[in-house]
VONU-388501 format. One record per residue: residue in one letter; z, x, y negated of N, C-alpha, C in turn. Coordinates in steps of 0.05 Angstrom, whole numbers. Atoms other than C-alpha are relative to their C-alpha. Example, Ala and Ser with C-alpha at 12.3 -4.5 7.8 and 13.67 -1.06 7.14 Angstrom:
<sites>
SITE type    nup  neast nnorth   caup caeast canorth    cup  ceast cnorth
SITE    A      0     18     24    156    246      90      0     18    -24
SITE    S     -1    -16     24    143    273      21     14    -15    -22
</sites>
This chain:
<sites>
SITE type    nup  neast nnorth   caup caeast canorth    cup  ceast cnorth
SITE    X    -24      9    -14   -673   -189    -101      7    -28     -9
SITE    X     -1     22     -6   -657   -256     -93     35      0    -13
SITE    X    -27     14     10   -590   -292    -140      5     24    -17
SITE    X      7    -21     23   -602   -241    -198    -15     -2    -19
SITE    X     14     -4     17   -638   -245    -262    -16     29     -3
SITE    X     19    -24      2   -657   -171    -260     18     20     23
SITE    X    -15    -20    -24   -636   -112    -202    -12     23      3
SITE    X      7    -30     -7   -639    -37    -182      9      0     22
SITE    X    -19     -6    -26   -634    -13    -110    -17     31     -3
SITE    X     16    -20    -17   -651     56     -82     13     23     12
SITE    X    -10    -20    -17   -644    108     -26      1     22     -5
SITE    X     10    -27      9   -628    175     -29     13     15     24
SITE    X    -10    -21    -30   -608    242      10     20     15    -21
SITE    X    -19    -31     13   -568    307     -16    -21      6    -20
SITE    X     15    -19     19   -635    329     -53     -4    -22    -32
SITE    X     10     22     13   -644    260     -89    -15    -23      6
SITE    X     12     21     -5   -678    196     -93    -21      3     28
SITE    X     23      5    -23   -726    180     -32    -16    -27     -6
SITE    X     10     26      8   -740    110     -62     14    -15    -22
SITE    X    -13      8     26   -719     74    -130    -27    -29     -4
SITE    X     12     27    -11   -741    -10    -125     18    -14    -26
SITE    X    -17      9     27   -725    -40    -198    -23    -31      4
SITE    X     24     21      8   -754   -116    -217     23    -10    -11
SITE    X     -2     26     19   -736   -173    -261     14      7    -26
SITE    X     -7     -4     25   -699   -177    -328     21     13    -10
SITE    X    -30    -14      9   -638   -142    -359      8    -23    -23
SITE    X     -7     14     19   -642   -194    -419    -16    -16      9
SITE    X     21     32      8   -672   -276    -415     -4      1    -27
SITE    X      6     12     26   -669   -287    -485    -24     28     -6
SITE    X     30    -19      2   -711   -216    -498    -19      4     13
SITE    X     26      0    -13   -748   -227    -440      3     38     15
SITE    X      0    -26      0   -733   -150    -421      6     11     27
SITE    X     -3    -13    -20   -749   -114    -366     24     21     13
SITE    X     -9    -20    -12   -708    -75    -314    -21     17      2
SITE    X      4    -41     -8   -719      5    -313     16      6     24
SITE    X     -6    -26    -19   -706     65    -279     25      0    -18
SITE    X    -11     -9     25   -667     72    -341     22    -20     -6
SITE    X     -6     29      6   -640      2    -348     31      9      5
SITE    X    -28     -6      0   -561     14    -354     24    -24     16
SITE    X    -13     25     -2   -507    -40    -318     26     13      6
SITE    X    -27     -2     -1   -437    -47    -316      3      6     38
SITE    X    -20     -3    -30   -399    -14    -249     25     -9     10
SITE    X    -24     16    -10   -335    -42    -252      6     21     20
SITE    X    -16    -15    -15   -302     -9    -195     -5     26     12
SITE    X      8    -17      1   -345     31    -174     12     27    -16
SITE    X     -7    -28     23   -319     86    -235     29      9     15
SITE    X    -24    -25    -16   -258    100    -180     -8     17     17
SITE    X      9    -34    -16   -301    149    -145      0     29    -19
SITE    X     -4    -15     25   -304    179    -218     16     20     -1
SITE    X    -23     -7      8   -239    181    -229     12     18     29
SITE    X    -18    -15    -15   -222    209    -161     -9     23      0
SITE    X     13    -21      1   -270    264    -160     12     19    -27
SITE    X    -18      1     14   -241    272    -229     31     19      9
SITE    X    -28     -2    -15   -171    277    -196     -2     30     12
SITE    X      4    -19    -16   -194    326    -139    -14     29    -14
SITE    X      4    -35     10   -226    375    -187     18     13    -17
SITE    X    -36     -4     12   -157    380    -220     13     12     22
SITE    X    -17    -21    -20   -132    410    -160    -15     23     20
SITE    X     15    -17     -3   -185    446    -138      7     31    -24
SITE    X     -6    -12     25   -172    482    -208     32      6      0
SITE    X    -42     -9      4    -89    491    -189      7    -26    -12
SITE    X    -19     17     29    -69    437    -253     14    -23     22
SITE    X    -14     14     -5    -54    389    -199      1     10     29
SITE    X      3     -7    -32    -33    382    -125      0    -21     14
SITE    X      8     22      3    -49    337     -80     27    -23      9
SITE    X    -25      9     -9     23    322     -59     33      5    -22
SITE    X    -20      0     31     56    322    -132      8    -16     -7
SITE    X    -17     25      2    109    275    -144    -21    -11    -27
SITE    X     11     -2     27     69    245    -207     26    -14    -11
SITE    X    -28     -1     15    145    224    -231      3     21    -23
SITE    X     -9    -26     15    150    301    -251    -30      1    -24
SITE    X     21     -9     19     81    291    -297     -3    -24    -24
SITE    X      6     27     17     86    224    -336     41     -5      6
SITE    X    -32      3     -1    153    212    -361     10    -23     -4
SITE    X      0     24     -6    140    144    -361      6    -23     16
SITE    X     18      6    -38    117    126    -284     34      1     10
SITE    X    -25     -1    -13    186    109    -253      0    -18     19
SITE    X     -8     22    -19    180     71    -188     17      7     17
SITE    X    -25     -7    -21    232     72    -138      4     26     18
SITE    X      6    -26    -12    204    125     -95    -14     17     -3
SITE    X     34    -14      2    151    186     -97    -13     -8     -2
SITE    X     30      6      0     86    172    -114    -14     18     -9
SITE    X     28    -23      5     34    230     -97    -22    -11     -8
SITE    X     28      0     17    -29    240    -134     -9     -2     34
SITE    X     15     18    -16    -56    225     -58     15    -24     11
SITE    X    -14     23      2    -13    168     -54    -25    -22    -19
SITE    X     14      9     26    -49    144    -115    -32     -2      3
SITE    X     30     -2    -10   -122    168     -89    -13    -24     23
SITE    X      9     12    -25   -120    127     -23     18    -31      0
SITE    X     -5     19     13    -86     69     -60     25    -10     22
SITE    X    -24     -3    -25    -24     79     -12     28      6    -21
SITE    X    -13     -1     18     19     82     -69     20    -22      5
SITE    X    -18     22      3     58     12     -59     -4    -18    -25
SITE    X     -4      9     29     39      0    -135    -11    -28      8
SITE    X     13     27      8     21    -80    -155    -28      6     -9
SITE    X     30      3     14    -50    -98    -169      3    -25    -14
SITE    X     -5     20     22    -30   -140    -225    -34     -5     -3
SITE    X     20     15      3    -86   -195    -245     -9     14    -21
SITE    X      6    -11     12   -139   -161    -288     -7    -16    -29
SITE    X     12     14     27   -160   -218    -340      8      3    -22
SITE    X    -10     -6     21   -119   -203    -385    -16     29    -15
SITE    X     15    -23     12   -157   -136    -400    -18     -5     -5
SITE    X     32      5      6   -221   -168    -415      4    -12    -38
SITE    X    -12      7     37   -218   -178    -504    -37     -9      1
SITE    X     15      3     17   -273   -209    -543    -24     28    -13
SITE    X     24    -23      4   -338   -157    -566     19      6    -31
SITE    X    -10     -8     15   -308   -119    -624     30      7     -7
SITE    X    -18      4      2   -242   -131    -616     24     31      4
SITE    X     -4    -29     -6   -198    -64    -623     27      0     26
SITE    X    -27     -4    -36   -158    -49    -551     20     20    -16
SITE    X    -23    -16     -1    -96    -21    -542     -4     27      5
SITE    X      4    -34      6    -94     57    -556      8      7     33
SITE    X     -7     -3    -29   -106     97    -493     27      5     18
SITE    X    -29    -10    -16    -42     99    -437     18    -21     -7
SITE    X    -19     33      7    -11     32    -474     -5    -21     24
SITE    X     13     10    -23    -47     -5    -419     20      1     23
SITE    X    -11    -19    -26    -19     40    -369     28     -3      2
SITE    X    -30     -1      2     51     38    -385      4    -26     -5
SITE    X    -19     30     -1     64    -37    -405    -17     -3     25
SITE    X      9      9    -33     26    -60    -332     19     14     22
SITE    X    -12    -14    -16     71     -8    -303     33    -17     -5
SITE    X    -23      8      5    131    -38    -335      5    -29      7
SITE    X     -2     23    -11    115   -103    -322      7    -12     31
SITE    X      4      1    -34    105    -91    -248     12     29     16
SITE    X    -16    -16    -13    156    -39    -229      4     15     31
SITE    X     -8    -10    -30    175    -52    -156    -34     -3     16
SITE    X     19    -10    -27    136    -24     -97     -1    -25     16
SITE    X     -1     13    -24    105    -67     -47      0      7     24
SITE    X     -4    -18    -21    114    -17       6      6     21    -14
SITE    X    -11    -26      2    144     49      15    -35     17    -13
SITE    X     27    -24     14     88    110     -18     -6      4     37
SITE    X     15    -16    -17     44    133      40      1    -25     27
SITE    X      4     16    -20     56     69      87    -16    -18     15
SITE    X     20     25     -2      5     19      86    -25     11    -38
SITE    X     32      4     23    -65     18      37     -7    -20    -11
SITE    X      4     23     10    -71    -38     -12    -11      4    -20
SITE    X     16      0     24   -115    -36     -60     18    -11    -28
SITE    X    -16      3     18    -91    -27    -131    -14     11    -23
SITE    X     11     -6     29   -123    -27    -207     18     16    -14
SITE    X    -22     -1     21    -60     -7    -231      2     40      6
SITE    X     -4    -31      3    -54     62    -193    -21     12     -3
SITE    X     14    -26      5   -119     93    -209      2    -16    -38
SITE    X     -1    -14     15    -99     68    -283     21     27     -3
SITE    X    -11    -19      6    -46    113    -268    -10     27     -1
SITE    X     21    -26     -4    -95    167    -243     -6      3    -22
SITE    X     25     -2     19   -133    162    -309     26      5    -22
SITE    X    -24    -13     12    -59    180    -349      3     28     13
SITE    X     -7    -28    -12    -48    238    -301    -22     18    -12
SITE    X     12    -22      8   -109    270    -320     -3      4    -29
SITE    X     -5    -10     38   -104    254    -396     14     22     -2
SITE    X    -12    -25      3    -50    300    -385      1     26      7
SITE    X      3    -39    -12    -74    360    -346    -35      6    -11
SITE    X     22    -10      4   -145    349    -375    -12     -5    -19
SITE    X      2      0     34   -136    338    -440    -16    -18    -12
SITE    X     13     32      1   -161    265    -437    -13    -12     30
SITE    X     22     16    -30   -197    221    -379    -22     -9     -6
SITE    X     19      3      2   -254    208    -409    -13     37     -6
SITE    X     13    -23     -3   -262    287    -418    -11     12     29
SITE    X      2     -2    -31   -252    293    -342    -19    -20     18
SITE    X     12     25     -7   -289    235    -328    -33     13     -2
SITE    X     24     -5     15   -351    266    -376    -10     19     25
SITE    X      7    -29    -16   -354    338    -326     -5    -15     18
SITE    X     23     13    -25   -366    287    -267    -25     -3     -8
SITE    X     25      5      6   -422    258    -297    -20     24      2
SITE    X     20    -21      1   -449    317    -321    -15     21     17
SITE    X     12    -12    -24   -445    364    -264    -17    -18     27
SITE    X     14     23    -28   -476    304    -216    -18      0    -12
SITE    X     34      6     14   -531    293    -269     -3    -30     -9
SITE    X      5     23     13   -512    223    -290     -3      4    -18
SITE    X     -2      9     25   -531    230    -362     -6    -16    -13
SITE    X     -1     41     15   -540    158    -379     21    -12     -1
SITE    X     -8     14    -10   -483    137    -349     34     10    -32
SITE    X    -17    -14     18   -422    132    -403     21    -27     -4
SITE    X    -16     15      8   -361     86    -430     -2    -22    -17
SITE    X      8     11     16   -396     50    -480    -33    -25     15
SITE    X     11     25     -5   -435    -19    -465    -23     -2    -18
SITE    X     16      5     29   -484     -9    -528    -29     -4     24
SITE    X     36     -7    -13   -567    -23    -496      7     -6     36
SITE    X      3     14    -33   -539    -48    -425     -7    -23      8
SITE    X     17     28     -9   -570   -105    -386     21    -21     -5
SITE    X    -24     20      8   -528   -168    -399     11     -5     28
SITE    X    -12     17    -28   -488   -197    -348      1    -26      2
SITE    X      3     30    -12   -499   -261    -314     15    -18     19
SITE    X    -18     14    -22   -462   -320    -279    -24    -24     -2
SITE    X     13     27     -9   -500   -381    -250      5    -22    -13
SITE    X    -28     27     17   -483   -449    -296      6     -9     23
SITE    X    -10     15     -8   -487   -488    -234     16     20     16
SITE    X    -10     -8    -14   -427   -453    -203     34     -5      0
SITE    X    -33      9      2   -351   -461    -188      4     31    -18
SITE    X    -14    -35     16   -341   -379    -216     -5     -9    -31
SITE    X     -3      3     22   -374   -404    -285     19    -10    -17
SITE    X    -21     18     14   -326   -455    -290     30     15     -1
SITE    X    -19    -15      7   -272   -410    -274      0     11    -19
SITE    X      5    -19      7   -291   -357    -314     10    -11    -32
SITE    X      4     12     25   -294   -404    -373     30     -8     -8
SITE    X    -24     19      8   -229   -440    -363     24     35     -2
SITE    X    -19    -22     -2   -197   -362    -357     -6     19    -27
SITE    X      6    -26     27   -230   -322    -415    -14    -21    -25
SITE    X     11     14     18   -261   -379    -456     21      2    -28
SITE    X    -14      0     22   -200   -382    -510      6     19    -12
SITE    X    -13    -32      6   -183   -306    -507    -40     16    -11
SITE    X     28    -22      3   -259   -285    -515    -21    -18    -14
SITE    X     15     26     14   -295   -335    -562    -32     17     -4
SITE    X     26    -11      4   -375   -323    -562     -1     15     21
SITE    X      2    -23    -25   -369   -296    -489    -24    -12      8
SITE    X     30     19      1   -429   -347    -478    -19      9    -26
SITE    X     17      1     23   -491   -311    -513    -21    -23     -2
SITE    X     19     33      2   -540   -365    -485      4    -12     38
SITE    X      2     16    -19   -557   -415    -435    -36     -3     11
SITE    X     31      2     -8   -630   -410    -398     -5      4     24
SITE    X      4    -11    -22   -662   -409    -333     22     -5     28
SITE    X    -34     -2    -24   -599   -433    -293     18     18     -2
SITE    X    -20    -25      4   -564   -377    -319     17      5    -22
SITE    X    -13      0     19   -505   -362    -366      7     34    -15
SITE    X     -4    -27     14   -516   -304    -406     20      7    -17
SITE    X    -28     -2      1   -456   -269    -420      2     26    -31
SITE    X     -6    -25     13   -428   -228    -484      5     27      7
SITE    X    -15    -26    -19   -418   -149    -470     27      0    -13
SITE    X    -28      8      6   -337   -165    -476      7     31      3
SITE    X    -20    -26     -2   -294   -110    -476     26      8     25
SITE    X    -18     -2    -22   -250    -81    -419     28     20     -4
SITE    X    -30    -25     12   -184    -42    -433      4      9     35
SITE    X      0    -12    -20   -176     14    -373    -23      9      6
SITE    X     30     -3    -10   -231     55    -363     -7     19     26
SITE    X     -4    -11    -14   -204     95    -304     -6    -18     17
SITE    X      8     13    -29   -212     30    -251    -27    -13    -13
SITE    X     31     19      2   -274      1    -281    -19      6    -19
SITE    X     14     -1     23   -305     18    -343    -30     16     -9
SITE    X     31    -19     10   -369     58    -333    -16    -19      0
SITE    X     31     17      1   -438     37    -347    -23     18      9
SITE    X     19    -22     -8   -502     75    -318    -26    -24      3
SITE    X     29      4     -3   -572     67    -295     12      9     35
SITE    X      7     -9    -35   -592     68    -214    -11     27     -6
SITE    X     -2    -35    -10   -608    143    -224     25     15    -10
SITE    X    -35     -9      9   -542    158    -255     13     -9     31
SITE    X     -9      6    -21   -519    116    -191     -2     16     22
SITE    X     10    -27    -24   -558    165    -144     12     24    -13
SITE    X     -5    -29     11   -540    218    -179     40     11     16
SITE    X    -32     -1     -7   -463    205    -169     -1      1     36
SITE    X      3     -5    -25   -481    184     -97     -1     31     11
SITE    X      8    -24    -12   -512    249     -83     24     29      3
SITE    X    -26    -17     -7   -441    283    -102     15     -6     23
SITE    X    -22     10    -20   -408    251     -45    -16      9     25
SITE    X      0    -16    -37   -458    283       2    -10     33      1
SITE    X      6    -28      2   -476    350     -23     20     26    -25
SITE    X    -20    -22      3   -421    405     -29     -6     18    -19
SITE    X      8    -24     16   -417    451     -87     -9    -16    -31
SITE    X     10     10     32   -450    392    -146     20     -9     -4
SITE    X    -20     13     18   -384    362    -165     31     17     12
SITE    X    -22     -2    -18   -333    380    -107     -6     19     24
SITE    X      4     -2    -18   -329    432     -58      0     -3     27
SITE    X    -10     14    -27   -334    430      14     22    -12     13
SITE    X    -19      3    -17   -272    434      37     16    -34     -5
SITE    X    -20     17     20   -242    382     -19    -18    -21      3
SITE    X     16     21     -4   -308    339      -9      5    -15     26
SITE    X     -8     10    -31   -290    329      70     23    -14     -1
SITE    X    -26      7      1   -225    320      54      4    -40    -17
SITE    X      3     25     22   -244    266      -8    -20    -32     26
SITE    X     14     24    -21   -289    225      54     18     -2     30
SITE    X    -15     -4    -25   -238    238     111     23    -33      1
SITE    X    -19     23     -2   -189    168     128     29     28     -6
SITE    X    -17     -7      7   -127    182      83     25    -25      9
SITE    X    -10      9     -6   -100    116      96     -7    -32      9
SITE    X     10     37    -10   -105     34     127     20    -14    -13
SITE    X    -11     26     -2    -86    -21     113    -10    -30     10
SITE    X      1     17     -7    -91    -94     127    -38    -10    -12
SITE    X     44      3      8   -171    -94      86     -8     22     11
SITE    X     15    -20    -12   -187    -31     118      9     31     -6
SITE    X     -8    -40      4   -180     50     109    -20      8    -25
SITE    X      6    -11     23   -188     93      50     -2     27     -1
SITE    X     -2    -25     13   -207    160      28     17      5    -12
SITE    X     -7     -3     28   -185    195     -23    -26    -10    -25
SITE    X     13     23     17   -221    137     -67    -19     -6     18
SITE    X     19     23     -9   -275    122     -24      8    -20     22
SITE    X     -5     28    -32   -273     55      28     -9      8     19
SITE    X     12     -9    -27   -285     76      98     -3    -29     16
SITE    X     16     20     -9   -334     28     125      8    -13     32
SITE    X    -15      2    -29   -307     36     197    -25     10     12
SITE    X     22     -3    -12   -384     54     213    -10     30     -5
SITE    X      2    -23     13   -389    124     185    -11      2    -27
SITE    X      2     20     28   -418     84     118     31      9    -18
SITE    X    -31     -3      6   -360    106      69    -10     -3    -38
SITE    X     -5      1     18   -356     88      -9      6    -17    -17
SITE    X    -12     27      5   -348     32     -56    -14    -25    -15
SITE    X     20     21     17   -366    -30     -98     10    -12    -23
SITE    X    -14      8     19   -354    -58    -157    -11    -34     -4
SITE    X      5     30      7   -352   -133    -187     12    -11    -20
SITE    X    -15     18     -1   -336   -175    -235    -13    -20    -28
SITE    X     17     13     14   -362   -212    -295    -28      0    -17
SITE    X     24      3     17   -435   -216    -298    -13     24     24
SITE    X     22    -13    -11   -452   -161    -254     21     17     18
SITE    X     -7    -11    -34   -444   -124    -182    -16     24      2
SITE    X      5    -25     -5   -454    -51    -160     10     10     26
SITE    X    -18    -21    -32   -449    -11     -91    -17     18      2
SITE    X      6    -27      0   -455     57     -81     17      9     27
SITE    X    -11      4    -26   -452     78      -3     -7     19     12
SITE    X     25    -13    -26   -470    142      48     13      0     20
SITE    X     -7    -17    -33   -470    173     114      2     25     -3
SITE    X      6    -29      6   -448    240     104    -13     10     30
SITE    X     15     -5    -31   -471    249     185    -27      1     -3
SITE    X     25      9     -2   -539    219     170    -13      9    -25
SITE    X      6     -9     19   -539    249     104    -29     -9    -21
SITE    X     12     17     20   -563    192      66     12    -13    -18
SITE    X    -22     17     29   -535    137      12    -26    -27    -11
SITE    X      8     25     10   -556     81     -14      9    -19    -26
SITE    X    -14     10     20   -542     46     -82    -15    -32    -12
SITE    X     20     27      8   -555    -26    -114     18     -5    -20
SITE    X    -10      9     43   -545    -52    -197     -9    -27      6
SITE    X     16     21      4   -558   -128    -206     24     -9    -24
SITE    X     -9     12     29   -542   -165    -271     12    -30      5
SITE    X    -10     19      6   -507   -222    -242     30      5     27
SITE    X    -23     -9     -7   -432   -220    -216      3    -12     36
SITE    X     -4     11    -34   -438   -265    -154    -23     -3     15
SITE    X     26     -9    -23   -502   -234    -129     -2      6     35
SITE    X     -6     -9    -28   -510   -238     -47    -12     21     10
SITE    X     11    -29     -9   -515   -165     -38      4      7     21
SITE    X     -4    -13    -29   -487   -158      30    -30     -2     17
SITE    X     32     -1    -21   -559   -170      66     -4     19     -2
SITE    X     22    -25     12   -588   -123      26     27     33      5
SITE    X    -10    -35     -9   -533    -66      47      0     -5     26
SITE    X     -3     -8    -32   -533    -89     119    -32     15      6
SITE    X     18     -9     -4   -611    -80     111     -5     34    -13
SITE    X      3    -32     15   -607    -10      71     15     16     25
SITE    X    -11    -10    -18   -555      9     125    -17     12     28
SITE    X     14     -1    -21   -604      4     179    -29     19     -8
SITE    X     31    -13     13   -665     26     139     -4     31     11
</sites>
């Protein structure tokens, strides 16, 4: 794939892979091949996680899907209701406060889990719409999601873990240790952003310079409910393959329900977490420093499609209009 140092794509059905298409490097300086195996940052992607997550919480009773989450976090105080599908279909009203500030330096120790959650909440109080009116995409309410289930599931990275597991991602995990690096272009306007925004707060975020490319420290992300997984393209299929076959993560009823239009707005309509394509195409993508992920099916056509590349402003749309069609 073309504006990538190294990439994963491949197709699959309900049973699994049908095709898995890996080439170029995960590391320049080691010279190191992409795998099957090869691990990269998802970034947003991890809100299908977290919703699936969510939805097997009420599947199980602990939650519902029309539960003030006021009455579960004694924290969470915005003006009006905000249901746990409020929250799923990002119909909530909440702010999508700017994320850079969550990006720290490699080592550096974050803020203890739910601190996050609650000063961003406090900071950014009022609603931009009523709960249930309009669909705006928001970081902020699936970290709220990822508090709600600390509390009914006795952490969010425990609830988080049972997705994985029952899908069959077991590569895929919270920790950055052995993943491909992430890449930005030098000659680019994003490098220069990138630099003039995290350069002082993240010192050594530049591991090298080679190849036209700026290889990037694995930095640290605070919030691991809107962004924070890491996997391999069969971890990617793997998760895919929950969104089209009933019974491995989510049952029917709650799976239809999880791909059904919950709500629109002015970028488009939403599941409960996934993006509705407008084409019967429905799930999501992630992005942001160093590296890009989309994870996408047809439950009709009962297929899917997924793509990993190691650099953040990779032009992946071809390559899903062409997977789309494939």
């Amino acid at each position: 794939m073309q504006g990538a140092p190294g990439w994963a794509t491949a197709v699959f059905g309900p049973e699994g892979p049908a095709s898995i298409e890996v080439g170029g490097r995960a590391d320049l300086a080691r010279d190191e091949a992409v795998t099957r195996a090869t691990r990269f940052r998802w970034y947003s992607v991890t809100k299908l996680v977290t919703a699936m997550a969510t939805l097997r919480a009420v599947e199980a009773g602990r939650l519902a899907l029309d539960d003030d989450v006021r009455a579960r976090l004694d924290w969470f105080r915005p003006s009006a209701p905000v249901t746990v599908r409020h929250l799923l279909a990002h119909a909530s009203g909440l702010a999508d406060p700017n994320a850079t500030g969550w990006v720290h330096p490699p080592g550096r120790a974050l803020r203890p889990p739910g601190v996050l959650a609650r000063e961003t909440f406090a900071r950014h109080p009022r609603l931009r719409s009523a709960p249930g009116a309009v669909a705006r995409y928001t970081n902020l309410g699936y970290l709220v999601l990822g508090e709600l289930l600390a509390e009914v599931e006795g952490g969010y990275e425990r609830a988080a873990a049972a997705v994985l597991a029952r899908s069959g991602a077991h590569r895929a995990s919270f920790s950055v240790d052995g993943a491909a690096r992430g890449h930005e272009a030098l000659a680019s306007a994003r490098t220069l952003v990138m630099a003039a925004l995290f350069g002082r707060r993240t010192p050594g975020l530049v591991a090298y310079v080679r190849e036209g490319w700026v290889g990037l420290s694995p930095f640290a992300i605070e919030g691991q409910a809107y962004g924070g997984l890491v996997g391999s393209i069969e971890d990617l299929v793997a998760l895919g393959r929950a969104l089209l076959a009933p019974g491995l993560v989510l049952e029917a009823p709650t799976l239809r329900a999880m791909r059904a239009r919950a709500a629109s707005g002015p970028a488009g309509a939403y599941g409960l977490g996934p993006w509705l394509h407008g084409d019967g195409w429905i799930g999501h993508g992630g992005e942001a420093g160093g590296f890009r992920a989309e994870l996408h099916v047809h439950p009709e056509r009962g297929r899917g499609f997924a793509i990993l590349v190691n650099a953040g402003a990779a032009p992946t749309g071809a390559r899903v209009d062409e997977l789309k069609r494939a």
